[in-house]
C-alpha positions, 0 to 999 in steps of 0.5 A: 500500500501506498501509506505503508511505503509512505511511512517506512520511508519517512520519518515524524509523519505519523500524528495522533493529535490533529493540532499537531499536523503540519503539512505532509503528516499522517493523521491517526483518528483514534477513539478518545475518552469522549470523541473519536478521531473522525471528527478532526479527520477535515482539520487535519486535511486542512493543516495539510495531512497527506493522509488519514488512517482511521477504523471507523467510516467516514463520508469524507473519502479524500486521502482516507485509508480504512483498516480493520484494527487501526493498532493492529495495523501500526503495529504491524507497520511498526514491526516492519520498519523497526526491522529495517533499522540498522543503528543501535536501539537504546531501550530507557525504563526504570521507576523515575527519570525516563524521559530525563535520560532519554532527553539527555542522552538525545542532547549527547548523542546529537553532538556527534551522530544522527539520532531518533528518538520518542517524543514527551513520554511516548512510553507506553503502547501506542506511544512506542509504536508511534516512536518507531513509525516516526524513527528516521532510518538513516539514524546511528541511535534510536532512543526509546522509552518503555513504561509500564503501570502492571504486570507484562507490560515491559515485555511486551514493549521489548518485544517491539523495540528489540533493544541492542542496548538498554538501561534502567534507572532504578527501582522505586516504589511507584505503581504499588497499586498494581505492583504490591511491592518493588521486588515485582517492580525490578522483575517487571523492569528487568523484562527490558532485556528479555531478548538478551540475545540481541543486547549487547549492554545493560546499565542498571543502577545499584543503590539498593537490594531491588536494584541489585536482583537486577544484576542477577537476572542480567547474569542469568540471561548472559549479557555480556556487558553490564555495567552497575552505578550507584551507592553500593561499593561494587558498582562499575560507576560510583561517585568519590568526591563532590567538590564545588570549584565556582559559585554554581559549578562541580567537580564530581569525581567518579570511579569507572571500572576502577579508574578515576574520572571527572566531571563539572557539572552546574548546580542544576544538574549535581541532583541529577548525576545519575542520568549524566554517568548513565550518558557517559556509560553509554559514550564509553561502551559505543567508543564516542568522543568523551571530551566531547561529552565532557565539554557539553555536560556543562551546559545540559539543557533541562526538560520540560516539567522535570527542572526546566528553569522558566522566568515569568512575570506574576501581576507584574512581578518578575519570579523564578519557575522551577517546573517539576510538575510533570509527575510525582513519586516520594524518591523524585519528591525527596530529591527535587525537595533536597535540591530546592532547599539548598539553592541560594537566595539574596536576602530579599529573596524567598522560596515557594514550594507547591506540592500535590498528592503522589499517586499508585502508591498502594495501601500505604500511600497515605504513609509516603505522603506523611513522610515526605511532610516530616522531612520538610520539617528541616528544610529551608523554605519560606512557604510551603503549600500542599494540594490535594487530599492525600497531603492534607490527611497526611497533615493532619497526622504531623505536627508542623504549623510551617505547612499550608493547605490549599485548593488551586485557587486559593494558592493564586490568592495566596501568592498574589498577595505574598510573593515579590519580585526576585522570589522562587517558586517551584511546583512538583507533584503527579501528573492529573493532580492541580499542581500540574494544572497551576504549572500549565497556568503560569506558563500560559499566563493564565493566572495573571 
């Protein structure tokens, strides 16, 4: 078929939003939660969309290809070219942090060779298949994220990508609802390499007893190269020394299969080491540049709802947004608080934190969340606002009077009649809480 070939020999044409069209696209309708994507079908020829791939009739007959199963179809189509491609394929999953890694490995990869990779956080099945359709053939490196929320998920997804690398980031308690517990969470991940014939690395973390199951698993399916990194002292890539050189700059000095490297990174990215040595892993294993690697690591741009640094103007006040909305677990809430505690401020200045209910936690949820508040107890920010029904019963369990509780609207009041120009606000919590929702706005500017 014509669309087929259209689509293996392309690439970034294959679309599921009609907002998204530009001209030369193609165009998925999709059954939506309340309208199918029929009813952008003229929209989308409007942008320009060379084609539409629908299962559900339509008057309109122009460019319009029907099929049967519309995933069964991308999926058939996505088999096909990922077996067209002869660069390597890098796999990303792990309980936080896969689209950090991706997007920073994108930047890396990109200075030296043709890189593909997914999109937002394309991670999930259709998010996979849509990846690959839109993968660009001639690329040295395709860069996928797989994610999963229940059992088997992983597997099923490797089976589509069919990594010749992968990497974990490392094993945290998310999704317990379905999970019970993170032992079920490494064995889940650790799917990643089911086809272990075909992969030629593994990088996992090692920083506790779920992580180091993973190593166990690897060995058994006999992968030749892994490589470990974290706290334990068996790691491959461990850190030795932290040193601050300049105001905003680090030196971290870390072993590499016993020998001892360094690096410099800024302050913004220190919290986030572990995503720069898993980059440098993967620079080390393909023999790439690492004075290249070295040279950009002081400069990585941050990512979108996940630290990405936004200067706005709030009822004519110029703040400092640090947007950490995107989502929420009680590692990612640990580290991102820990880190926004020990940015320095002028005296005049003050720190607003804004923080929703962490979601799939399981029975235990409401103790992460009381947690998490009882270690805010030492650290140093001015105002603290927590959203969301989980955090309030949480407080209501702690003693600590510094801790506010709002709804979205009264946090705007709040800040409107309290915050000034040259303040700092962050925001962090799950991905469909109100936090996410306040990001959006300020970033809109709707809130002004």
């Amino acid at each position: 078929m014509q669309i087929e070939k259209y689509i293996l020999s392309n690439y970034d044409k294959v679309k599921i939003n009609s907002n998204d069209i530009v001209e030369g696209d193609v165009f998925i309708a999709l059954q939506g939660k309340n309208i199918h994507g029929n009813s952008f079908i003229k929209d989308a020829l409007k942008k320009g969309a060379k084609f539409i791939i629908t299962e559900k009739r339509t008057t309109n007959t122009n460019n319009i290809i029907k099929v049967n199963d519309v995933k069964k179809f991308l999926l058939e189509l996505a088999k096909s070219k990922r077996q067209l491609f002869k660069g390597e394929v890098i796999a990303i999953t792990g309980s936080i942090g896969k689209t950090s890694v991706k997007e920073n490995l994108k930047y890396f990869l990109s200075s030296l060779a043709n890189v593909s990779s997914s999109i937002k956080s394309y991670n999930n099945y259709l998010g996979v298949i849509i990846s690959i359709l839109n993968m660009n053939l001639s690329s040295n490196f395709a860069i996928f994220e797989i994610g999963t929320n229940n059992f088997n998920e992983i597997k099923k997804l490797s089976l589509i990508v069919l990594p010749s690398q992968s990497i974990i980031t490392n094993i945290y308690p998310t999704h317990l609802k379905n999970f019970l517990n993170t032992k079920n969470i490494a064995i889940e991940k650790s799917d990643i390499f089911y086809n272990s014939k075909l992969i030629k690395l593994a990088i996992l973390p090692n920083s506790n007893k779920d992580e180091k199951l993973l190593s166990l698993i690897a060995k058994s399916k006999k992968i030749k190269n892994v490589i470990t990194f974290g706290k334990l002292v068996n790691s491959k890539i461990i850190i030795v020394k932290n040193i601050k050189i300049e105001n905003n700059l680090r030196k971290i000095i870390f072993k590499y299969e016993k020998k001892n490297e360094d690096i410099i990174l800024s302050n913004d990215n220190f919290y986030k080491i572990n995503n720069i040595l898993i980059c440098y892993a993967i620079f080390k294993f393909n023999n790439l540049n690492i004075k290249t690697f070295k040279s950009l690591a002081l400069d990585i741009p941050l990512v979108e709802g996940r630290g990405l640094v936004h200067e706005i103007t709030f009822y004519s006040r110029k703040i400092t947004f640090i947007d950490e909305s995107y989502n929420a677990s009680p590692e990612s809430m640990k580290t991102t608080i820990n880190y926004f505690s020990k940015i320095k401020i002028f005296n005049t200045q003050k720190k607003y934190l804004i923080l929703g209910d962490m979601k799939e936690l399981g029975e235990n949820s409401l103790n992460f969340h009381i947690k998490l508040l009882n270690q805010l107890k030492s650290k140093k920010v001015d105002h603290i606002i927590i959203c969301g029904e989980l955090m309030k019963l949480a407080l209501k369990k702690i003693d600590n009077k510094k801790i506010l509780k709002m709804d979205i609207n009264t946090v705007l009041k709040y800040l409107k009649s309290n915050i000034i120009s040259g303040d700092i606000l962050l925001i962090k919590g799950s991905n469909t809480e109100s936090t996410n929702n306040l990001a959006k706005m300020l970033l809109n500017r709707k809130a002004i």
